[in-house]
C-alpha positions as a Markdown table, in Angstrom:
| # | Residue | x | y | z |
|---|---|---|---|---|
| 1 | Unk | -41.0 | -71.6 | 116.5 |
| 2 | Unk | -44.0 | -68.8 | 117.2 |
| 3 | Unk | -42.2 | -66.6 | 115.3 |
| 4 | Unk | -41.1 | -68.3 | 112.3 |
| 5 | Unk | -44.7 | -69.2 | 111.9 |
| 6 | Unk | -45.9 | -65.6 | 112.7 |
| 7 | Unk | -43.3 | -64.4 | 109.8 |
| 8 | Unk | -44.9 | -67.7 | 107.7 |
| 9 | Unk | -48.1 | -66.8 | 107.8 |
| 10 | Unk | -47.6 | -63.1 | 106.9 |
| 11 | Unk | -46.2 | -64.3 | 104.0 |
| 12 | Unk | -48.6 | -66.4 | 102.8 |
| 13 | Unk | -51.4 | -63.6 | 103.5 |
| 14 | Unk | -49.2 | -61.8 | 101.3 |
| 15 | Unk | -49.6 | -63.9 | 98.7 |
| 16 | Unk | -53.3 | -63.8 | 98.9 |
| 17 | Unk | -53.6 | -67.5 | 99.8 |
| 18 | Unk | -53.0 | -68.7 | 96.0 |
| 19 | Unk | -49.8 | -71.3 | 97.6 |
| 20 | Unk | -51.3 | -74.6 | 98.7 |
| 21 | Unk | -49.8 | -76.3 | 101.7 |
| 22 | Unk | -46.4 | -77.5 | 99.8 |
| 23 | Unk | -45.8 | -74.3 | 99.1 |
| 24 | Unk | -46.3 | -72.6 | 102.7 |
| 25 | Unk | -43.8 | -76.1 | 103.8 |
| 26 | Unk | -41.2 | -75.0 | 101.2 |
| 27 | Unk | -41.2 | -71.2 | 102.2 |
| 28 | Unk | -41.0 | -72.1 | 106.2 |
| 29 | Unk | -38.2 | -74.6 | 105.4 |
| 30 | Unk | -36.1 | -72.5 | 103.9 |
| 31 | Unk | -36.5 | -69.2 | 106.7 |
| 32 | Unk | -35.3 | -71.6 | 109.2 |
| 33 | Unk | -32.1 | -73.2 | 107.4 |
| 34 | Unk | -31.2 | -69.2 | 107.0 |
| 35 | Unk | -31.8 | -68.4 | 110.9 |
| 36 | Unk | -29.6 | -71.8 | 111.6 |
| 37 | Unk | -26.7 | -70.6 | 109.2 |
| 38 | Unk | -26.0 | -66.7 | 110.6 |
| 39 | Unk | -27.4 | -68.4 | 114.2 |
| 40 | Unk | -24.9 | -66.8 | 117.0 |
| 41 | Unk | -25.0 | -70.2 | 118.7 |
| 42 | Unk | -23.1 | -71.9 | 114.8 |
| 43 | Unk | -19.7 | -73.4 | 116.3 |
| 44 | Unk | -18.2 | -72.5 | 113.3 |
| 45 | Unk | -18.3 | -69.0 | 113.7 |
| 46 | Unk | -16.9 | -68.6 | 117.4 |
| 47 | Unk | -13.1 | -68.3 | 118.4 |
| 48 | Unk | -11.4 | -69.3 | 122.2 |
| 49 | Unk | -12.5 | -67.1 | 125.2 |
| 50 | Unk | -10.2 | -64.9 | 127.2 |
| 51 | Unk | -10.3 | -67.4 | 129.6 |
| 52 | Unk | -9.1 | -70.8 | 127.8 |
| 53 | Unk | -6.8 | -69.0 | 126.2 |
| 54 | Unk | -5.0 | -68.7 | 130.2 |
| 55 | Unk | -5.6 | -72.4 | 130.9 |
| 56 | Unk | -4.3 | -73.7 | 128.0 |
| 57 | Unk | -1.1 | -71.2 | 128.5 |
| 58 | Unk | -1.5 | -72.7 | 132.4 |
| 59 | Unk | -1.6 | -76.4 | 130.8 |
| 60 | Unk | 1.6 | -75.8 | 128.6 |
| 61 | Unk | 3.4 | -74.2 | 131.2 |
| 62 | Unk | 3.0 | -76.7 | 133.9 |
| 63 | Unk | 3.9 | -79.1 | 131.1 |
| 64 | Unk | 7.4 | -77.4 | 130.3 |
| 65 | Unk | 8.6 | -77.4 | 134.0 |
| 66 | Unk | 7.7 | -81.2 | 134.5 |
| 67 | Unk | 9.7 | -81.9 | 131.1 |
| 68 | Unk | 12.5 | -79.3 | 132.6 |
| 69 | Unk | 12.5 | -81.1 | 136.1 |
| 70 | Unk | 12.7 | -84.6 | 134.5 |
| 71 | Unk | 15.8 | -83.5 | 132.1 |
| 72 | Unk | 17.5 | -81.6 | 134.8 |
| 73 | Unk | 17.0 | -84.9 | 136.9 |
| 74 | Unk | 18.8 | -87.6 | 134.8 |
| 75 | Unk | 21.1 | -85.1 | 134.3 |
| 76 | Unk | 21.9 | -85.1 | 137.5 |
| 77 | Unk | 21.9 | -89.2 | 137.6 |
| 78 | Unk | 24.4 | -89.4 | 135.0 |
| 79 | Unk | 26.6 | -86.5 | 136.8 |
| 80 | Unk | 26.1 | -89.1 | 140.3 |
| 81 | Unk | 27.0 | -91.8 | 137.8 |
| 82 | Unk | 30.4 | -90.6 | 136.5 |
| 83 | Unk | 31.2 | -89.8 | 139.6 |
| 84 | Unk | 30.8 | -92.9 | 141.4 |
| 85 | Unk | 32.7 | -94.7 | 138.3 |
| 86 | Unk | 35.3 | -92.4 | 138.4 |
| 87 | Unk | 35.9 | -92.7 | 142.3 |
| 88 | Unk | 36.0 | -96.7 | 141.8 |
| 89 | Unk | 38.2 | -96.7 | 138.8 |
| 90 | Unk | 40.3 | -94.4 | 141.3 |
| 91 | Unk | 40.8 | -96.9 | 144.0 |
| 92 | Unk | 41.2 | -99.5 | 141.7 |
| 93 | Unk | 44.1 | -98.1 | 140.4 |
| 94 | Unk | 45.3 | -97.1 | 143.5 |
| 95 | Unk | 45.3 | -100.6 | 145.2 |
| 96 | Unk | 46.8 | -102.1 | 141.7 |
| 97 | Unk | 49.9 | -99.4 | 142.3 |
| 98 | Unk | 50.2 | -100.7 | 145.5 |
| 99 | Unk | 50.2 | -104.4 | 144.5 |
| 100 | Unk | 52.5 | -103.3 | 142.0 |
| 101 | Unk | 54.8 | -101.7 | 144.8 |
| 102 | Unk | 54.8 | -104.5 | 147.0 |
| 103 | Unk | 55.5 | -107.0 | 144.0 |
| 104 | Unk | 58.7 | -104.9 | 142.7 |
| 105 | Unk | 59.8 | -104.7 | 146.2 |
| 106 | Unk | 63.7 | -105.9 | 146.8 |
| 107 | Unk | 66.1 | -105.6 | 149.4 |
| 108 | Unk | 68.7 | -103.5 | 149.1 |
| 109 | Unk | 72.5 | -103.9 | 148.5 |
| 110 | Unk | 75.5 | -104.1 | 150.5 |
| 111 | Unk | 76.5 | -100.9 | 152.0 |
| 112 | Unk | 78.1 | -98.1 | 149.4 |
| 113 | Unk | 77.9 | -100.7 | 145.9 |
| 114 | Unk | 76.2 | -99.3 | 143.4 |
| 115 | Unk | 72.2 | -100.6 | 142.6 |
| 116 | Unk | 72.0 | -103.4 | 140.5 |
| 117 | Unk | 68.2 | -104.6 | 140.0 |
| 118 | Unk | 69.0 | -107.4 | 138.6 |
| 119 | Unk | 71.4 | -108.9 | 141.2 |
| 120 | Unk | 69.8 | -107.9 | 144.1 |
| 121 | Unk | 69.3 | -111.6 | 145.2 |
| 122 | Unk | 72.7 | -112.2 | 146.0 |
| 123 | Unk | 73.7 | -109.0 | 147.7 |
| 124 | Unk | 71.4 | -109.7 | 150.8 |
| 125 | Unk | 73.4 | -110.7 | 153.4 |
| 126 | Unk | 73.9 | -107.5 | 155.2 |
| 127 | Unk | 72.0 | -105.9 | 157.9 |
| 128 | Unk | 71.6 | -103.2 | 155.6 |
| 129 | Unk | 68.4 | -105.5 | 153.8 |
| 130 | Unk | 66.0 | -104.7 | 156.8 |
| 131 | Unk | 65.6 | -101.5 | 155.3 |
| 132 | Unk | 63.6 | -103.0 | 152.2 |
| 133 | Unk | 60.4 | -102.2 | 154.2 |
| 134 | Unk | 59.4 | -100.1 | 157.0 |
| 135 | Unk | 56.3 | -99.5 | 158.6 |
| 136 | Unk | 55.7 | -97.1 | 162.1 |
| 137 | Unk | 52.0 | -97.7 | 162.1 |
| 138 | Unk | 51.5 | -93.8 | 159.6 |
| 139 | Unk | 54.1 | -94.3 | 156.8 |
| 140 | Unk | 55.1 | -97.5 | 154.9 |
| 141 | Unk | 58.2 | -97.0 | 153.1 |
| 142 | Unk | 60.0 | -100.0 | 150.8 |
| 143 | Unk | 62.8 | -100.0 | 148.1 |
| 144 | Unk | 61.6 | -100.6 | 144.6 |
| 145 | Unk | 62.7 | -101.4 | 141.4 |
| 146 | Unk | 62.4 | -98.8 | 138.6 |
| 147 | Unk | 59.5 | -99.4 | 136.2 |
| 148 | Unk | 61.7 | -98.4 | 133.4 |
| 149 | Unk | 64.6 | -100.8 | 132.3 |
| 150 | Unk | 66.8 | -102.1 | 134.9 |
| 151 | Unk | 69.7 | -100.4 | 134.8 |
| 152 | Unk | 67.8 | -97.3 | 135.8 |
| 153 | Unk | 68.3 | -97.7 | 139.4 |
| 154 | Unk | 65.4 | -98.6 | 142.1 |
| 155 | Unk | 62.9 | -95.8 | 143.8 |
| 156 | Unk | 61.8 | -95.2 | 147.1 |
| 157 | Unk | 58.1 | -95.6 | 147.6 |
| 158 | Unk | 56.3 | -94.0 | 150.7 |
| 159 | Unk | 52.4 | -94.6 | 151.7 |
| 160 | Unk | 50.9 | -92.5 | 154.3 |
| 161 | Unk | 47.2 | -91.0 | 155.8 |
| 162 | Unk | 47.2 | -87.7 | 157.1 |
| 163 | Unk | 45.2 | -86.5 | 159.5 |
| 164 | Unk | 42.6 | -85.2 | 157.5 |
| 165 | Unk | 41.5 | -88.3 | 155.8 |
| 166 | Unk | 44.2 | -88.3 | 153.0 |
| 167 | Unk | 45.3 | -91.3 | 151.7 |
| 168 | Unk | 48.7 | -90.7 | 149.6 |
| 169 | Unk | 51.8 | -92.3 | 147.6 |
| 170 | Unk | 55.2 | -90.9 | 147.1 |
| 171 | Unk | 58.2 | -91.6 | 145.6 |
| 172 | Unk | 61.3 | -90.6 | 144.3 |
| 173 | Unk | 63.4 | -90.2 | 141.2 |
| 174 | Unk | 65.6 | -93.2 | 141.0 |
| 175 | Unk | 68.8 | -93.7 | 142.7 |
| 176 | Unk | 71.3 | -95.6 | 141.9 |
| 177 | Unk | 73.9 | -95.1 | 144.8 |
| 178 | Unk | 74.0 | -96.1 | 148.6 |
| 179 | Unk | 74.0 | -92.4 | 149.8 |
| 180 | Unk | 71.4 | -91.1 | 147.2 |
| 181 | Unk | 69.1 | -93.8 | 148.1 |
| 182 | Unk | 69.6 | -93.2 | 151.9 |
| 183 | Unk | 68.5 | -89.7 | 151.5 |
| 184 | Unk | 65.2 | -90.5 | 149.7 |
| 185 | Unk | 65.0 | -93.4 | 152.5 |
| 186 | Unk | 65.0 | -90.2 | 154.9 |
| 187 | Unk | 63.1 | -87.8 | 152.6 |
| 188 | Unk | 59.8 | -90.8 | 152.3 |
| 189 | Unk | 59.8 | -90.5 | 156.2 |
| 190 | Unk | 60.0 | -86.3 | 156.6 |
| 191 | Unk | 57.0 | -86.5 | 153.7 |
| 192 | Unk | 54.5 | -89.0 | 155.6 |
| 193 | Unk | 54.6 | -86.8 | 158.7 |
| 194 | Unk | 51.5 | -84.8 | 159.6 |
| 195 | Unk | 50.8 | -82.2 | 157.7 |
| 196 | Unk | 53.8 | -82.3 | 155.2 |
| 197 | Unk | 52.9 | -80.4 | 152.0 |
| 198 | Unk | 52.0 | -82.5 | 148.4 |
| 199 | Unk | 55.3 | -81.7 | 146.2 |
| 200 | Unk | 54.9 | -79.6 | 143.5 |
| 201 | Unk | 54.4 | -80.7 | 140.1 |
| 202 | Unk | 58.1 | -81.0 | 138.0 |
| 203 | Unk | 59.5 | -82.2 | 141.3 |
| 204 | Unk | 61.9 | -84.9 | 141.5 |
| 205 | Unk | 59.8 | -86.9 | 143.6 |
| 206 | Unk | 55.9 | -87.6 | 143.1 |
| 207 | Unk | 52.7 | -87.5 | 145.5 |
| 208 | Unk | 49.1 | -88.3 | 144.5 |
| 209 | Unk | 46.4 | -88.7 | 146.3 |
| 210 | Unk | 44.6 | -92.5 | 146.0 |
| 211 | Unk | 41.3 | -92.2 | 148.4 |
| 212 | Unk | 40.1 | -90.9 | 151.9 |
| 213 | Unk | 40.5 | -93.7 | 154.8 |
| 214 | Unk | 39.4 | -93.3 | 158.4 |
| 215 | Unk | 41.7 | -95.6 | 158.8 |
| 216 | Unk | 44.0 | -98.3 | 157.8 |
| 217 | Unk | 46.2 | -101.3 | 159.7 |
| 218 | Unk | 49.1 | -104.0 | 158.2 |
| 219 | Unk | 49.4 | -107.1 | 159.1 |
| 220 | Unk | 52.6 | -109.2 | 158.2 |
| 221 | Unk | 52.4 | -113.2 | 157.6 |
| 222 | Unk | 55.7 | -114.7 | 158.9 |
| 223 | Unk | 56.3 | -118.3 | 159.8 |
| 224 | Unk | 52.8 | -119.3 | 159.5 |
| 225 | Unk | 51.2 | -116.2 | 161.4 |
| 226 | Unk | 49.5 | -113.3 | 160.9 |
| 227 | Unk | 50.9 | -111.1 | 163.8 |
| 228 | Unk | 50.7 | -106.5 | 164.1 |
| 229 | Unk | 54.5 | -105.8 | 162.7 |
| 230 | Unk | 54.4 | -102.9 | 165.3 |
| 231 | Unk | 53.6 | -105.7 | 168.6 |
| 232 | Unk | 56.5 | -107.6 | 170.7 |
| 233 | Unk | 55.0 | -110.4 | 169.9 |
| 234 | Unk | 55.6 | -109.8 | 166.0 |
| 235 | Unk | 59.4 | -109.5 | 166.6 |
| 236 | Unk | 59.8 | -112.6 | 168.5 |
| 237 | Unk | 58.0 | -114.6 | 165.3 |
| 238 | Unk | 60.2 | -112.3 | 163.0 |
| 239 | Unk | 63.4 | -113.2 | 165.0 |
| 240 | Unk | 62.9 | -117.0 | 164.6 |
| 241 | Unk | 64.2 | -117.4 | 161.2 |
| 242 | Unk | 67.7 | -117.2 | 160.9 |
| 243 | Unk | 67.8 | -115.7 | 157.2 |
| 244 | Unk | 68.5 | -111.8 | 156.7 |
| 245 | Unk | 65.1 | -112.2 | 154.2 |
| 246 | Unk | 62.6 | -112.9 | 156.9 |
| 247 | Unk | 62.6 | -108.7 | 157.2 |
| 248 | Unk | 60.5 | -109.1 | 154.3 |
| 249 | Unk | 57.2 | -110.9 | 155.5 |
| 250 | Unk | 55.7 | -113.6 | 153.1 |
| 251 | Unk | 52.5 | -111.8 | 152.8 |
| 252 | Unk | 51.4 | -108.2 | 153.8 |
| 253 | Unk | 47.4 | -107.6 | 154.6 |
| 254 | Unk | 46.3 | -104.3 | 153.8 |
| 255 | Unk | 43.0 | -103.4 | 156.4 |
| 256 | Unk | 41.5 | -100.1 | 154.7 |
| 257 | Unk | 38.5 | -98.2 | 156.6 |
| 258 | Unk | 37.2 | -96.1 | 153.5 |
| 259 | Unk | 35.5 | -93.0 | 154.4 |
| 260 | Unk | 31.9 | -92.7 | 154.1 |
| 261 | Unk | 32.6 | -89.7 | 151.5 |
| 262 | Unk | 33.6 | -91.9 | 148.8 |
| 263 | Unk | 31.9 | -93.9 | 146.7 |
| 264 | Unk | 32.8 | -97.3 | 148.3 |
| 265 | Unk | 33.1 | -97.3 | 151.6 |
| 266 | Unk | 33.5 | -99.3 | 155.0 |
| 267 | Unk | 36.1 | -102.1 | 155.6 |
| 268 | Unk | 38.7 | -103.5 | 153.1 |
| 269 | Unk | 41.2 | -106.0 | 153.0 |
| 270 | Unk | 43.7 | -106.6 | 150.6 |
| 271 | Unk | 46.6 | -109.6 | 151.0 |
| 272 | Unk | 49.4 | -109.8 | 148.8 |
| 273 | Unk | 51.7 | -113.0 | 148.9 |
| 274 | Unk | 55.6 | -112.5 | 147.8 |
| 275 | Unk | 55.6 | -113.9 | 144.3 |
| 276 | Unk | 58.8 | -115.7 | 144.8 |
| 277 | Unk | 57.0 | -117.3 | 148.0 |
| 278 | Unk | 57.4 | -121.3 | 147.3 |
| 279 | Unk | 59.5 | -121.2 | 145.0 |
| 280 | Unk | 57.7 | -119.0 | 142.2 |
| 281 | Unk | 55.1 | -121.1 | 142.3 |
């Protein structure tokens, strides 16, 4: 303020004192509104330092890997989702299949007649109908009908857990003869031992694996009991009806121990109840 009114006065000595005081005013106004417009300190005329320049590169940056880590994340969700969905859907279908198994079950014919589906009813009185089901505490193996039309025979269905944790299903091409079926009857049993190979695909018979189990227990219901198919005490209950059918129990329950792996697991039960139990009622 010294200044401007040291470079003030000088002019108005210069002048030889003929301005009045408006005029000295006017000429002091107007050296400070030119020192405030090429002023250094003007906002206007100054640019980003070195120095914000890095923080706001520092700023963006940090920005970008939050947005990255939050993408990558319900990425990641949606991978855990479809996987979890896909490993339900899985068992699902795997415990409908067996359902379906049980449910197309039927006891096999007289010894060396031909398969005929839809007779089966009245070509039980042989022996030979025990062999509808078989359990040894690893492999189940029954005697289905074909899913396709009648006439195209019946199939022999195995279910087995390896060692390892496997849960599987096999069957065979469908037979339509006493000896052919006996040797996929025989082939179902060689397959559920330990450590037999999956077949191939374009094999004659089928494998696929349903789930992983820790383990897994049948019970059959016969004459009002649940009793272990594999205990004395289950053929003594088994050997009190006088019927060739009471080889086939009225109800099965399925005891499943799901491994901790999947994406259900711990203990499961499935029953299935003969449809023709009661009458088809």
């Amino acid at each position: 303020m010294r200044c401007l009114l040291a470079q003030c006065a000088r002019r108005t000595r210069c002048v030889a004192g003929r301005e009045n005081a408006s005029d000295f005013i006017a000429i002091c106004a107007r050296h400070a509104r030119a020192r405030a417009t090429f002023s250094p300190k003007n906002g206007a005329a100054r640019g980003f330092t070195l120095v914000e320049v890095l923080v706001a590169l520092a700023i963006m940056a940090l920005m970008a890997v939050m947005t990255w880590r939050g993408i990558d994340g319900m990425a990641r969700a949606q991978q855990a989702t479809h996987e979890h969905t896909d490993g339900v859907l899985a068992l699902q279908a795997g415990l409908g299949q067996w359902r379906a198994d049980l449910d197309a079950m039927m006891v096999w014919p007289l010894p060396g007649t031909a398969v005929d589906p839809a007779n089966a009813a009245a070509q039980t009185n042989s022996p030979a109908a025990t062999r509808s089901l078989a359990w040894d505490g690893s492999v189940l193996r029954l005697t289905r009908a074909s899913s396709r039309a009648p006439g195209d025979g019946v199939r022999v269905v195995a279910w087995a857990r390896r060692p390892t944790g496997e849960w599987l299903r096999w069957q065979s091409a469908p037979v339509s003869a006493q000896n052919a079926w006996a040797s996929a009857w025989e082939a179902a049993a060689r397959w559920g031992q330990a450590g037999a190979p999956l077949l191939p695909p374009g094999a004659p018979a089928q494998a696929v694996q349903i789930g992983r189990l820790t383990d897994w227990q049948l019970h059959y219901y016969r004459n009002n009991a649940w009793t272990n198919p594999l205990s004395s005490a289950a053929e003594a209950v088994a050997g009190g009806g006088s019927s060739t059918n009471s080889a086939v129990p009225d109800a099965i329950r399925l005891m499943l121990t799901l491994a901790p792996s999947q994406p259900l697991a711990g203990a499961l039960q499935v029953d299935w109840v003969r449809p023709t139990l009661g009458g088809g009622s």
